[in-house]
Backbone as CSV, one residue per row, in Angstrom:
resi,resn,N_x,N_y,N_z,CA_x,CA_y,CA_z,C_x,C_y,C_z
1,UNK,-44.305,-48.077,37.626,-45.220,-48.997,38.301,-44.458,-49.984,39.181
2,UNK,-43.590,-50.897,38.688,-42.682,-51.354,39.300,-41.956,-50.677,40.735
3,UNK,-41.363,-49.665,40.737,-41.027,-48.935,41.680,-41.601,-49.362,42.535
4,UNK,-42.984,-48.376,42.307,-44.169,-47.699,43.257,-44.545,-49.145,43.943
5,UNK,-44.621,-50.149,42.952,-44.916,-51.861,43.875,-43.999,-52.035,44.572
6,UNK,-42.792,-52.202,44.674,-41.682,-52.618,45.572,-41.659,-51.395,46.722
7,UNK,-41.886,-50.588,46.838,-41.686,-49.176,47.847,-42.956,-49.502,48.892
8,UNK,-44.286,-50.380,48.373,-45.088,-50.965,49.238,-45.285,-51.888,49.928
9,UNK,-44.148,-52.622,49.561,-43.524,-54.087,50.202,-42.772,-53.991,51.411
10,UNK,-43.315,-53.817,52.614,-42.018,-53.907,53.512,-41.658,-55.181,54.394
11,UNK,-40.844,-55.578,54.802,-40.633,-55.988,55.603,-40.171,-55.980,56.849
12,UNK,-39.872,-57.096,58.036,-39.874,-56.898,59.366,-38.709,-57.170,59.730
13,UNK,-38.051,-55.653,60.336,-36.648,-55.268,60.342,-36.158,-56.179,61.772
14,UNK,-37.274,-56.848,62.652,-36.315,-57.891,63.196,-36.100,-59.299,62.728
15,UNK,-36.314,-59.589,61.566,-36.337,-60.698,61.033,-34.704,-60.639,60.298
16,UNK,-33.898,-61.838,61.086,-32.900,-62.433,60.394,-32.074,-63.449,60.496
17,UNK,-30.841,-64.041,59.588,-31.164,-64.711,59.771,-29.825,-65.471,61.154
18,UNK,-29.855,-64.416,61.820,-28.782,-64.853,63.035,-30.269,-65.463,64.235
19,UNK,-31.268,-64.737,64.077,-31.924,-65.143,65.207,-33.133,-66.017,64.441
20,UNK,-32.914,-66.559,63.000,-33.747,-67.790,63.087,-33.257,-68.538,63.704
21,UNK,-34.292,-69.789,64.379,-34.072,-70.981,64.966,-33.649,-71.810,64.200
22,UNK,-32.239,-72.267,63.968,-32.318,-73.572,62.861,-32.751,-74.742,63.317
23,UNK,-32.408,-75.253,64.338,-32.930,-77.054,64.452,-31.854,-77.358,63.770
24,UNK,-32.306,-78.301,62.606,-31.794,-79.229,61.712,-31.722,-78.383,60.246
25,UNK,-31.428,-77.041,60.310,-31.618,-75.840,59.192,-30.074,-75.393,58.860
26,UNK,-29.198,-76.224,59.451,-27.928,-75.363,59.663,-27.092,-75.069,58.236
27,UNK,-27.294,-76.370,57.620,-26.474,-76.009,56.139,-27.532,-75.162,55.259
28,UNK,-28.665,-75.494,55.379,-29.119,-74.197,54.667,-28.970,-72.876,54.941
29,UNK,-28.756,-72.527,56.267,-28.049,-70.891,56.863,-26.886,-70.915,56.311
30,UNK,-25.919,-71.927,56.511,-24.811,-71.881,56.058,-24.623,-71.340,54.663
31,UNK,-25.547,-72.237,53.698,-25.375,-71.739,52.447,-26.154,-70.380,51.912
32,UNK,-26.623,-69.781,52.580,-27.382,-68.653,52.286,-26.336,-67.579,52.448
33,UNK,-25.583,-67.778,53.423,-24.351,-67.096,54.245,-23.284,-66.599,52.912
34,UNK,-22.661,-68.516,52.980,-21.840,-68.353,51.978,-22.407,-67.787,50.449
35,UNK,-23.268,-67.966,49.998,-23.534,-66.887,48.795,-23.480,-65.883,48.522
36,UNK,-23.766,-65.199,50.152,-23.349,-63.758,49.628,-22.252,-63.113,50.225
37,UNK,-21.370,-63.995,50.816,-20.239,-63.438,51.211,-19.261,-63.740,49.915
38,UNK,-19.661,-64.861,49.487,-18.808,-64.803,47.723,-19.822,-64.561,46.247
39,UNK,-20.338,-63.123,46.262,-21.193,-63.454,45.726,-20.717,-63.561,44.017
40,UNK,-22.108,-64.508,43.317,-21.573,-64.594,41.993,-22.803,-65.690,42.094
41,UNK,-23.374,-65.719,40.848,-24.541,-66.141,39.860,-24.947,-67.487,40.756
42,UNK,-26.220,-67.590,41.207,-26.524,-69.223,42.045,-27.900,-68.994,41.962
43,UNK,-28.868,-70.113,42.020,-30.421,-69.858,42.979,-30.332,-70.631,43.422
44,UNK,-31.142,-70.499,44.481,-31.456,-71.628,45.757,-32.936,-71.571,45.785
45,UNK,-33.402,-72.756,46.260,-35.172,-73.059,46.565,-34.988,-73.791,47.554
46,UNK,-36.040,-73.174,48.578,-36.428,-74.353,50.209,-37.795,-73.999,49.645
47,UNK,-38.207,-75.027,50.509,-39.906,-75.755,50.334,-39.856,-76.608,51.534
48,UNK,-41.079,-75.809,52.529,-41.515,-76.317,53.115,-43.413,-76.144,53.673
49,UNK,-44.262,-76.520,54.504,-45.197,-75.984,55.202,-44.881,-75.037,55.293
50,UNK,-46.794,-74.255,55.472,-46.862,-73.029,56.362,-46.226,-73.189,57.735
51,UNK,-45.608,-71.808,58.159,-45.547,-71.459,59.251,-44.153,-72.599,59.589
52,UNK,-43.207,-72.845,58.752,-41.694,-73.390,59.037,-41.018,-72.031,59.428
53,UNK,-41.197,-71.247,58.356,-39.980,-70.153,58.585,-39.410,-69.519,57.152
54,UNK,-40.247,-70.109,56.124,-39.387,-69.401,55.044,-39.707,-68.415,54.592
55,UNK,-40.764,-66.960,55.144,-40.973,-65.989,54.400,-39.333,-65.460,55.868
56,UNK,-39.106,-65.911,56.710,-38.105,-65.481,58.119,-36.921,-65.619,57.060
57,UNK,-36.637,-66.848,56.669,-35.531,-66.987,55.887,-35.063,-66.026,54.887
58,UNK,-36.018,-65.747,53.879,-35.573,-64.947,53.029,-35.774,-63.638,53.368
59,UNK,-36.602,-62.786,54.486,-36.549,-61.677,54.398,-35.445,-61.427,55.209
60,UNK,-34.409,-62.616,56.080,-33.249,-62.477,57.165,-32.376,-62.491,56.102
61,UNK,-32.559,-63.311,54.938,-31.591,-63.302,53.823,-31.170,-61.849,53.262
62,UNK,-32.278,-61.415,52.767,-32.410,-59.887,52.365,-31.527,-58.943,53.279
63,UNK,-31.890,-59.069,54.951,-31.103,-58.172,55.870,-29.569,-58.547,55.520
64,UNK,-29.187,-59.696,55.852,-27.638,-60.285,55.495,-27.147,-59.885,54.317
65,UNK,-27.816,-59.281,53.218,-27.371,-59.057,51.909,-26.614,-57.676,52.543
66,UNK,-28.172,-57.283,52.660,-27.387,-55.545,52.585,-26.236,-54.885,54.294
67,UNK,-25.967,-55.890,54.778,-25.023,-56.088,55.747,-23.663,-56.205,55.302
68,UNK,-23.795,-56.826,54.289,-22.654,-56.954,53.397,-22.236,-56.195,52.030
69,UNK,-23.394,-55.262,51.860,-23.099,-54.195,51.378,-24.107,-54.237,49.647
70,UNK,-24.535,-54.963,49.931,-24.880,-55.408,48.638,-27.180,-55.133,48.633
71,UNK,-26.978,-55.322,47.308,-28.805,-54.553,47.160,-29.485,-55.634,46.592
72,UNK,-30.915,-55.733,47.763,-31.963,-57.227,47.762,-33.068,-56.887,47.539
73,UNK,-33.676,-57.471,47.472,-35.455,-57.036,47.394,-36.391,-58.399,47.815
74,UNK,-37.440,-58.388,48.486,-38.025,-59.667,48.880,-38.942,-59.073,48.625
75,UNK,-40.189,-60.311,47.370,-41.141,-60.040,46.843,-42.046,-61.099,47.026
76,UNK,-43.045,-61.194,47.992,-44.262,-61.747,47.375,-45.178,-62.339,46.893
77,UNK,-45.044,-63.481,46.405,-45.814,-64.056,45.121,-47.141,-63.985,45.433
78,UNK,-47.449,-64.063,46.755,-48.966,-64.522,47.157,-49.563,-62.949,47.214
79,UNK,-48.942,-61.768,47.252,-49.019,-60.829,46.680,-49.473,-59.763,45.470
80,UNK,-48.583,-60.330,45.016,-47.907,-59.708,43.494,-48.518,-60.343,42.468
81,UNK,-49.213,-62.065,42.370,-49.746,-62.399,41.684,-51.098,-61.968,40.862
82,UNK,-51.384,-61.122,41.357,-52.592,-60.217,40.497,-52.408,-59.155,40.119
83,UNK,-50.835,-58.583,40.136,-50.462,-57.334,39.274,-49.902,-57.775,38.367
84,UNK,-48.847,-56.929,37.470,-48.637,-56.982,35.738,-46.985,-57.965,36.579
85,UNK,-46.808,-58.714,35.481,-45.420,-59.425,35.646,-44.381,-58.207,35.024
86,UNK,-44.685,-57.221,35.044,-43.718,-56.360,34.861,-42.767,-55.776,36.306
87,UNK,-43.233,-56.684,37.296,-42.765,-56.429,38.662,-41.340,-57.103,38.855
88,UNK,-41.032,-58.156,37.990,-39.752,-58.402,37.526,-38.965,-57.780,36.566
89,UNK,-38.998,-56.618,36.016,-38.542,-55.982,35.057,-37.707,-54.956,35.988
90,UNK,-36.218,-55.161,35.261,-34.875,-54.530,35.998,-34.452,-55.287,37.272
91,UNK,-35.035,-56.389,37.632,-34.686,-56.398,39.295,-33.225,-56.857,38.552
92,UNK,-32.999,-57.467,37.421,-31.326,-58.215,37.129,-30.155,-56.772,37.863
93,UNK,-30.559,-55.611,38.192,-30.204,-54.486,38.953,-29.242,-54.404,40.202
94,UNK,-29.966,-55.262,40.598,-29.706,-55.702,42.353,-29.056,-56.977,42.484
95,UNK,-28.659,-57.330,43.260,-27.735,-58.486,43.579,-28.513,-59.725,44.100
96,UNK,-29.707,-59.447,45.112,-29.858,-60.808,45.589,-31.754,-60.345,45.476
97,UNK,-32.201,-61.499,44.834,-33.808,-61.324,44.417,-34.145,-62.218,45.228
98,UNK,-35.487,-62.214,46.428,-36.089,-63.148,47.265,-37.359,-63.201,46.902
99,UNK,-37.882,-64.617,46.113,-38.732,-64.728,46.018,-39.531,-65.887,46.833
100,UNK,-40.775,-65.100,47.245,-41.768,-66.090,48.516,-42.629,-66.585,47.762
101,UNK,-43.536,-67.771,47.683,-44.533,-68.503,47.594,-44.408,-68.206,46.352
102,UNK,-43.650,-69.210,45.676,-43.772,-69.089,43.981,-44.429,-70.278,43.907
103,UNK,-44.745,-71.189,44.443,-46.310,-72.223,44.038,-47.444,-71.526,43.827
104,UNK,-47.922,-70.246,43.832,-48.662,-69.581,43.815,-48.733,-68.889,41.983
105,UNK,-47.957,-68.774,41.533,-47.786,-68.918,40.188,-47.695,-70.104,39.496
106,UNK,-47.543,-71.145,39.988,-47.277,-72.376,38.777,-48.401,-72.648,38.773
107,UNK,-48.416,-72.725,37.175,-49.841,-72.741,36.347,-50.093,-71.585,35.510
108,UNK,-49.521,-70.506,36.006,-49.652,-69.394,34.981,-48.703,-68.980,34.320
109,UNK,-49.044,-69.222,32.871,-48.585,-68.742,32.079,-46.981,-67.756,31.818
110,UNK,-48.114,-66.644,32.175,-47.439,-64.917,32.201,-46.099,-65.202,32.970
111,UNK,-46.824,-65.070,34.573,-45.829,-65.393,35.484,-44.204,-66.483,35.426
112,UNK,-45.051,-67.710,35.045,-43.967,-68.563,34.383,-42.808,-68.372,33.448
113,UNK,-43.182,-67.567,32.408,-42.328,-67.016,31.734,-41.559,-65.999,32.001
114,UNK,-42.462,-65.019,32.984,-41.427,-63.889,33.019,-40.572,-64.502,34.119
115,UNK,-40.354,-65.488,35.441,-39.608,-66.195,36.068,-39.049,-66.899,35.288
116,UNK,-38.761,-67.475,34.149,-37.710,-68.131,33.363,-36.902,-67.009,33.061
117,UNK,-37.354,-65.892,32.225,-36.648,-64.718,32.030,-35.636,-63.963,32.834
118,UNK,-36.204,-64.163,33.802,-35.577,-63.362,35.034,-34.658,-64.470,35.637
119,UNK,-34.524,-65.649,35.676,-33.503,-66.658,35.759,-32.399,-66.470,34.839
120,UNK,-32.318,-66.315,33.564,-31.807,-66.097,32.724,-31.650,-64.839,32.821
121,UNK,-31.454,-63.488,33.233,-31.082,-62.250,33.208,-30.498,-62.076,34.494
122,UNK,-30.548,-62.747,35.425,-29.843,-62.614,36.726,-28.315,-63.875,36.391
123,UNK,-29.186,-64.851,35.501,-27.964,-65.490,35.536,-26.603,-64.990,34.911
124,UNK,-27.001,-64.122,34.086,-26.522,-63.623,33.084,-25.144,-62.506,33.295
125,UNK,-26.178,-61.821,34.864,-25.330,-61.132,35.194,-24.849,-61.081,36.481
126,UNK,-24.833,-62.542,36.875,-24.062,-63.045,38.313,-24.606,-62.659,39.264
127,UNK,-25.897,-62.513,39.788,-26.787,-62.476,40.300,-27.433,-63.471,41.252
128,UNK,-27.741,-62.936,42.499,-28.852,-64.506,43.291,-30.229,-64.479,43.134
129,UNK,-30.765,-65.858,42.848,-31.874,-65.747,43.235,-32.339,-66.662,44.489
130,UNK,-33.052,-66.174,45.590,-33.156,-67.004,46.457,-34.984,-67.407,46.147
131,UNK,-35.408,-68.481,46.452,-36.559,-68.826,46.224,-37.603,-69.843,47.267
132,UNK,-38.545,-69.730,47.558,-39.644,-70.582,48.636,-40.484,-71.163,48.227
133,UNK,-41.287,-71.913,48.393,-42.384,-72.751,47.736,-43.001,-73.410,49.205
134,UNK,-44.119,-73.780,49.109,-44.979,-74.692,49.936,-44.943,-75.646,49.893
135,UNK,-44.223,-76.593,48.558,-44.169,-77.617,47.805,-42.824,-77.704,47.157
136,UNK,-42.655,-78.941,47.102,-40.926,-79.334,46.592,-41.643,-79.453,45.111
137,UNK,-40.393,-79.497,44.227,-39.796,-78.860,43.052,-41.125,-80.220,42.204
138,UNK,-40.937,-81.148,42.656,-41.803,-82.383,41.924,-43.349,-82.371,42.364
139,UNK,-44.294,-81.241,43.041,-45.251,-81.061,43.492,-45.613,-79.631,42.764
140,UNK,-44.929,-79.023,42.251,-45.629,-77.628,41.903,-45.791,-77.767,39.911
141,UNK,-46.949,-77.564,39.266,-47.738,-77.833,38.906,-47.175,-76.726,37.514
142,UNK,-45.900,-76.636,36.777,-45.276,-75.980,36.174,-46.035,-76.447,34.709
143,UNK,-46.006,-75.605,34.045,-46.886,-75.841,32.593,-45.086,-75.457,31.359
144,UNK,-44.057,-74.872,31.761,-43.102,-74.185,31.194,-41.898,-75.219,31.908
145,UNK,-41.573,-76.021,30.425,-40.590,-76.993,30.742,-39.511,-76.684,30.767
146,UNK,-39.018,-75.455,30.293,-37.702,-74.903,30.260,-37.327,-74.124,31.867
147,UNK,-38.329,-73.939,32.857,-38.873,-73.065,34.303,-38.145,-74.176,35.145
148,UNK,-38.969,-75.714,34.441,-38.768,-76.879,35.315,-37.159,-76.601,35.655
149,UNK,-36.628,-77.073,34.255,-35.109,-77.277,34.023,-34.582,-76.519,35.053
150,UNK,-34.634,-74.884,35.131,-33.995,-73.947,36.049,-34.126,-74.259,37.356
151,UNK,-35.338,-74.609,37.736,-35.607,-74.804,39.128,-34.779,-76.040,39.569
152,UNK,-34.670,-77.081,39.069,-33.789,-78.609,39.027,-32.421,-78.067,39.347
153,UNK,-32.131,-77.023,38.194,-30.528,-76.693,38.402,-30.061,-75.853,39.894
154,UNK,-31.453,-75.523,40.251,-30.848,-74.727,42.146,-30.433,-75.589,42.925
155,UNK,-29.927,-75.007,43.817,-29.593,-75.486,45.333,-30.697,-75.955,45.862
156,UNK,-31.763,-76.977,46.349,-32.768,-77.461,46.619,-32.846,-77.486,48.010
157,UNK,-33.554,-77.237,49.125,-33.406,-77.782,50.254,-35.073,-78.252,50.942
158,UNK,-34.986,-78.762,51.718,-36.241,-78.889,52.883,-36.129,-78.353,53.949
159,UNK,-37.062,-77.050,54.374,-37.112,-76.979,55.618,-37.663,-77.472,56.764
160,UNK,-36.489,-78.139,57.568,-37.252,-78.848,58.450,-38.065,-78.014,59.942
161,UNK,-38.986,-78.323,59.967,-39.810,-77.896,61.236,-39.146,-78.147,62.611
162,UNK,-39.350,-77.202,63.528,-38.537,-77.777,64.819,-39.244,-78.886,65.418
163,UNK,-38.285,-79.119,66.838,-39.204,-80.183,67.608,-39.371,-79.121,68.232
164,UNK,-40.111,-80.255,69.562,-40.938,-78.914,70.719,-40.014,-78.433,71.181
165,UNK,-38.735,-78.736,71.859,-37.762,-77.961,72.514,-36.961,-77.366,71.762
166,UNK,-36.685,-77.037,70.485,-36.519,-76.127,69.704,-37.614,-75.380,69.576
167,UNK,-38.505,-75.253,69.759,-39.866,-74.291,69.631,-39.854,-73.473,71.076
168,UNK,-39.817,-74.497,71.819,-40.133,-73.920,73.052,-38.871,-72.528,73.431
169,UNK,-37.525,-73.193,72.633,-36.597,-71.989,72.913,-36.826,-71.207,71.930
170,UNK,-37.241,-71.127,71.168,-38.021,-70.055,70.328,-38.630,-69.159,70.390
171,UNK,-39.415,-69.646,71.310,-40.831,-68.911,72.309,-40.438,-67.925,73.438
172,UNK,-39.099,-68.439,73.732,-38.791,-67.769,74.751,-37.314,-66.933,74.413
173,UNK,-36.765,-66.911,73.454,-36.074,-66.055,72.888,-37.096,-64.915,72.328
174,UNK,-38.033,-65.335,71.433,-38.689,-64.278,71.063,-39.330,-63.109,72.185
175,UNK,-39.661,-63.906,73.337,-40.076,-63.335,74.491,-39.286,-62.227,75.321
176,UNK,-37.919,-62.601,75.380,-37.035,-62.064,75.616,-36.483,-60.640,75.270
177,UNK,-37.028,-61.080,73.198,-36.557,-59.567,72.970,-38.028,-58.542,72.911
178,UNK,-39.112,-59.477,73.516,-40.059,-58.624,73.455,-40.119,-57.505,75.069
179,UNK,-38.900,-58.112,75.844,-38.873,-57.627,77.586,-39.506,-58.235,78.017
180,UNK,-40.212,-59.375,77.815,-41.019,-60.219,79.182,-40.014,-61.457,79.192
181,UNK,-40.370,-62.219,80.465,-40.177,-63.341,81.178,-40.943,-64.148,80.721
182,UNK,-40.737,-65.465,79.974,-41.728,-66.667,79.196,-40.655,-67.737,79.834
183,UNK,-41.790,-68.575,81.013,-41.042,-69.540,82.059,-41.109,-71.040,81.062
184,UNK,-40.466,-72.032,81.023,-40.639,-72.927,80.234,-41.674,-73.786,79.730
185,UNK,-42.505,-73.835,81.699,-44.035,-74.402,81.833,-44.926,-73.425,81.308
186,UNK,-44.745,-72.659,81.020,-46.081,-71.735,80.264,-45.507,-71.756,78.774
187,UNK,-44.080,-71.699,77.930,-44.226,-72.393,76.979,-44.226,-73.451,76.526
188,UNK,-44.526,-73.986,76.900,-44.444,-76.059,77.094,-46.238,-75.750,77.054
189,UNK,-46.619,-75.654,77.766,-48.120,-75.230,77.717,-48.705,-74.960,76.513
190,UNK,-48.192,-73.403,75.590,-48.077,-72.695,74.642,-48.269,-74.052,73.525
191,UNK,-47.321,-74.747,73.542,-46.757,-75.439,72.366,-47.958,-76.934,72.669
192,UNK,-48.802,-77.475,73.477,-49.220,-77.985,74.046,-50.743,-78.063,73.463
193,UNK,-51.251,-76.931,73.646,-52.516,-75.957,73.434,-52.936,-75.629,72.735
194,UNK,-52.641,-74.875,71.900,-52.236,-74.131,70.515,-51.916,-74.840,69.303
195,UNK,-51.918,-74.424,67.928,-51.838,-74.481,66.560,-50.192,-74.985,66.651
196,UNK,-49.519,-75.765,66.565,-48.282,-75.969,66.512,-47.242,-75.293,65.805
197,UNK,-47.534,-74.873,64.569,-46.971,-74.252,64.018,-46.287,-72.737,64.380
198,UNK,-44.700,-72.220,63.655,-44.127,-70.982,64.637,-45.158,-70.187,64.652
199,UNK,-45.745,-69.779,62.950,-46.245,-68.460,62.640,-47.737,-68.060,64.034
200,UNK,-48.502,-69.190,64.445,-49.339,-69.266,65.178,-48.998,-69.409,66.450
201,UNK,-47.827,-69.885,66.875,-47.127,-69.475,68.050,-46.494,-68.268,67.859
202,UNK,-46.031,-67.486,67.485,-45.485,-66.239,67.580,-46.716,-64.871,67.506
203,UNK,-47.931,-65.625,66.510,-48.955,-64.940,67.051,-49.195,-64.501,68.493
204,UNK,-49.634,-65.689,69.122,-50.089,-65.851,70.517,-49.452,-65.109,71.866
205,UNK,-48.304,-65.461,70.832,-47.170,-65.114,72.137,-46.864,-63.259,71.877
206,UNK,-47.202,-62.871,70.942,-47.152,-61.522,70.415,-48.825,-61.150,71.621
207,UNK,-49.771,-61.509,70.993,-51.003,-61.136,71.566,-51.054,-61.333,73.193
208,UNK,-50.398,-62.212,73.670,-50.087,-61.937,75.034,-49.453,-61.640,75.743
209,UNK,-48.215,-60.729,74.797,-47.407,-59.775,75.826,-48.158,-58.282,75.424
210,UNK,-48.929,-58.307,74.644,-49.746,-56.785,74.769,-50.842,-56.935,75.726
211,UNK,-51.760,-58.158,76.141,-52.558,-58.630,77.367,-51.764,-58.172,78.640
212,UNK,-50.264,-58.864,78.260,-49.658,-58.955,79.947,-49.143,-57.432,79.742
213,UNK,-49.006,-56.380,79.121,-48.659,-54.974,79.277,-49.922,-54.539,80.157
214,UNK,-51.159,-54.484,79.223,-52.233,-53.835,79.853,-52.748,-54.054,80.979
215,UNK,-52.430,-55.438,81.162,-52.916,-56.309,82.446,-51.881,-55.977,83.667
216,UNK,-50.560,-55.564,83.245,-49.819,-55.594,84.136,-49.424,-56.918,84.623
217,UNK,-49.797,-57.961,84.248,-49.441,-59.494,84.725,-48.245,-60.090,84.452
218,UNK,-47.363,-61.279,85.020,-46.867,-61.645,84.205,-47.823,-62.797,83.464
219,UNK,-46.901,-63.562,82.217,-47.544,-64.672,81.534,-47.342,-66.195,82.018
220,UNK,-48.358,-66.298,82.397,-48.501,-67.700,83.196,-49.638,-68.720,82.788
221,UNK,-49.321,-69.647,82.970,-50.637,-70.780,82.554,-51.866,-70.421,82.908
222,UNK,-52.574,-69.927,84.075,-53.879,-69.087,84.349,-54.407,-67.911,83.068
223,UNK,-53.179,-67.261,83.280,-52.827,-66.181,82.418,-53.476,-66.467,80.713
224,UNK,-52.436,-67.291,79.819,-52.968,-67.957,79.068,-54.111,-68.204,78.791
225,UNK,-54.366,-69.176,79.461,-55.938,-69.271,79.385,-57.149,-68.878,79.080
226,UNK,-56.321,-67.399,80.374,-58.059,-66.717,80.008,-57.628,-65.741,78.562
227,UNK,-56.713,-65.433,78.793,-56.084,-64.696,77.589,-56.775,-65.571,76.184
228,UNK,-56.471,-66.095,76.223,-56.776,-66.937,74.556,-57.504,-67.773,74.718
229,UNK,-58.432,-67.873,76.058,-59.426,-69.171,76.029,-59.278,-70.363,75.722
230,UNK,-58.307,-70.849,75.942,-58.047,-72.207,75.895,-57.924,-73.243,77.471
């Protein structure tokens, strides 16, 4: 069962973490880096908002693992939370475990425990765990005081959100490797207009280079517009 769950999980093979945007993210790349270039027993937790970058982080984490030769898995929580917690059983297997939206379990029970377990069986056997939350470590709603303890003992970080001109080069790197031209005034616009956040900018900007294919156009403030009605 386990297997067959992880073999349905994929992720997005341009996601990593050379072409996240850090901003003000740099020692946390840094330390994601250094873990698995020396690897040996650690967890780490960032917590930030939707749409910062941390399902980018850990599934770029995951790519960097196995770059270096080594075996990851990025799982889920907002997922996985309505199947058997037997979805942690053996991962102590693999070298680097990425777990997404684990605020999504605190409060339960099952889950809680088998994540203490699995702290303790990775620790055991020099193992990473990398970890995300929506919420810092004093906001998530843990019923398992011994879970608390583990989580306290990680590497803690905040991810910080960009400003606009870190976004805006964002917008237009991403653009770049999509083959279009994204001029600064149409992402300045973008960032202007729109939901602020990346995940909803990378939407947009996804949905209107398949507009500007069909359309044959380039993407321009007119463009925009009618494109997404704004």
């Amino acid at each position: 069962m386990t297997q067959q769950l992880l073999l349905g999980l994929t992720m997005c093979d341009e996601v990593t973490l050379d072409n996240f945007i850090k901003g003000s993210n740099e020692a946390l790349i840094a330390n994601l880096k250094q873990a698995m270039n020396n690897p040996e027993a650690c967890s780490l937790l960032f917590y930030a908002e939707k749409g910062v970058g941390k399902s980018h982080l850990l599934q770029g984490a995951c790519h960097y693992a196995h770059s270096r030769g080594l075996q990851s898995c990025y799982l889920p929580m907002a997922e996985l939370q309505n199947f058997s917690v037997e979805a942690f059983n053996d991962l102590e297997n693999l070298d680097v475990i990425c777990l997404d939206d684990i605020d999504v379990i605190a409060g339960n029970p099952l889950w809680e425990e088998a994540l203490f377990h699995l702290f303790n069986r990775l620790r055991d056997q020099g193992k990473m765990l990398f970890m995300a939350s929506s919420v810092g470590i004093n906001e998530l709603p843990l019923a398992l005081p011994d879970l608390q303890s583990r989580l306290r003992g990680s590497l803690v970080y905040s991810v910080h959100p960009l400003d606009d001109e870190a976004k805006m080069h964002a917008l237009q790197s991403h653009a770049r490797n999509l083959g279009m031209t994204l001029e600064e005034e149409a992402a300045g616009f973008l960032i202007r207009r729109c939901h602020r956040d990346m995940t909803s900018l990378m939407m947009h900007l996804n949905n209107l280079d398949q507009a500007s294919l069909e359309a044959k156009r380039p993407i321009t403030i007119p463009f925009i517009k009618k494109t997404l009605n704004i």
